[in-house]
N, C-alpha and C positions, 0 to 999 in steps of 0.2 A: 494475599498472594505472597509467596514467598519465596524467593532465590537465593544463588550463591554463586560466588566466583572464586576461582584461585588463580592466583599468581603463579604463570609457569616461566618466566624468565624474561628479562628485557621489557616490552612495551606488549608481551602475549597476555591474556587471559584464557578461561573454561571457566565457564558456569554452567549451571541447567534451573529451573524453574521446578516447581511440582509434577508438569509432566514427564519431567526422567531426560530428557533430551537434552546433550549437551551442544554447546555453542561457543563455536573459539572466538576472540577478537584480538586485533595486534592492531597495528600504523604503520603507517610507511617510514620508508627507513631516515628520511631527512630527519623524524622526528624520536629516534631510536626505536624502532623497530623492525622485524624481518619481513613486514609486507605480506606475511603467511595466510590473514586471516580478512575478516567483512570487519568493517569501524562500527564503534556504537551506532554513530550516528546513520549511518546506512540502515545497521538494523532498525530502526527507530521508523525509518522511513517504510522498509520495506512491512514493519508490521502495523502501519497506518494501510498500506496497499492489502495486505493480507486480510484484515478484520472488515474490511468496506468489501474486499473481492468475496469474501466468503458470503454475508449477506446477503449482497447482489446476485450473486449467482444462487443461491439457495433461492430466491425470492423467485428467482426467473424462472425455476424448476416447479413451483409449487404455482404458479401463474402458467405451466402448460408451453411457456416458451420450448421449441427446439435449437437448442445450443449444440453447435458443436464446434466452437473454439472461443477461449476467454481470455481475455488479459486486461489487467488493470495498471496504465504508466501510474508512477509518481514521478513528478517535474517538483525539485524542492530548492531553490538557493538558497544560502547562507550566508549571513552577514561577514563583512569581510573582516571584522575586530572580533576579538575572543569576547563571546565565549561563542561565538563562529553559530550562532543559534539557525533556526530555519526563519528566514522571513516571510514566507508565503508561497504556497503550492498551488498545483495545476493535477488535478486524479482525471486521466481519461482512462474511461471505460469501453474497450473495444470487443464488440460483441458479434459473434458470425452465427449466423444457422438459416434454417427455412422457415421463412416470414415470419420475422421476428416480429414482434409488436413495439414501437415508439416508446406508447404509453407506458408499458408495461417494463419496459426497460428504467424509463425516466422516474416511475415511482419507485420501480426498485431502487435507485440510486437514492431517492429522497428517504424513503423509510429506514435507510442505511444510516443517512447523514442523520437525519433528525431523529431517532429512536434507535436503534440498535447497534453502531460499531461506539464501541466506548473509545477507541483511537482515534476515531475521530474526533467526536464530543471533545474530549480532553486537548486536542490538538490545536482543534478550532478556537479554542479560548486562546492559544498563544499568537497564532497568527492566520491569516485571514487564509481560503481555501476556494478555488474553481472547479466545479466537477464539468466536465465534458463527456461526452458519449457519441462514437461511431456504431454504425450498424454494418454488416456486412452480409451478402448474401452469402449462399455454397460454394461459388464461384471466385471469391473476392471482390467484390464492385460492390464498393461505397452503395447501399441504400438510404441513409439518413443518418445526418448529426445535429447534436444542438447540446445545451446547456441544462444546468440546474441551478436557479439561482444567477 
């Protein structure tokens, strides 16, 4: 893979990857910058959320699930000394539709973790990770939670 970044002023960046899409970053202004944009370190987070959400939600599609609303948190602190790294995360997966299945959610999550999001894989070596999963009917009301791992 391959990216780029340019320097547009102060503590801003633009880059884009292979697929053409660019992406700004800056800091907040304590630390010289105009607050304009998402921190690396967010993206970082938010593309551990994305490559597990996509999985799982692919998974739940080809399993017959009916979904009709998804969300994936990331809970991530940070060590409070530079270089400010993640110490350990919490992914819940909040899942709504008409009878969802348990199982079928929970191996999604698992085949995500253990085989296909490489954000994760890669992540997971640096520090330790909780998956959690709500279910939700059409309605809103909590049907089941539980863990992976």
């Amino acid at each position: 893979m391959d990216v780029y970044l340019n320097w547009k002023g102060k503590m801003a960046f633009e880059g884009a990857g292979e697929s053409g899409f660019t992406q700004r970053f800056d800091a907040e202004e304590s630390v010289g910058g105009q607050n304009s944009a998402a921190r690396p370190m967010e993206l970082i987070a938010l593309g551990l959320a994305g490559c597990t959400g996509m999985d799982v939600i692919s998974i739940l599609a080809k399993k017959k699930q009916q979904v009709t609303d998804f969300q994936v948190k990331v809970h991530a602190p940070r060590a409070e000394e530079h270089p400010k790294v993640f110490t350990r995360a919490v992914i819940e997966y909040l899942v709504s539709g008409k009878e969802i299945d348990s199982a079928a959610v929970l191996r999604a999550i698992e085949l995500s973790a253990e085989k296909y999001c490489p954000a994760q894989a890669m992540l997971g070596k640096a520090f330790p990770m909780e998956l959690m999963y709500k279910i939700f009917d059409e309605q809103g009301n909590l049907v089941s939670e539980g863990k992976y791992k």
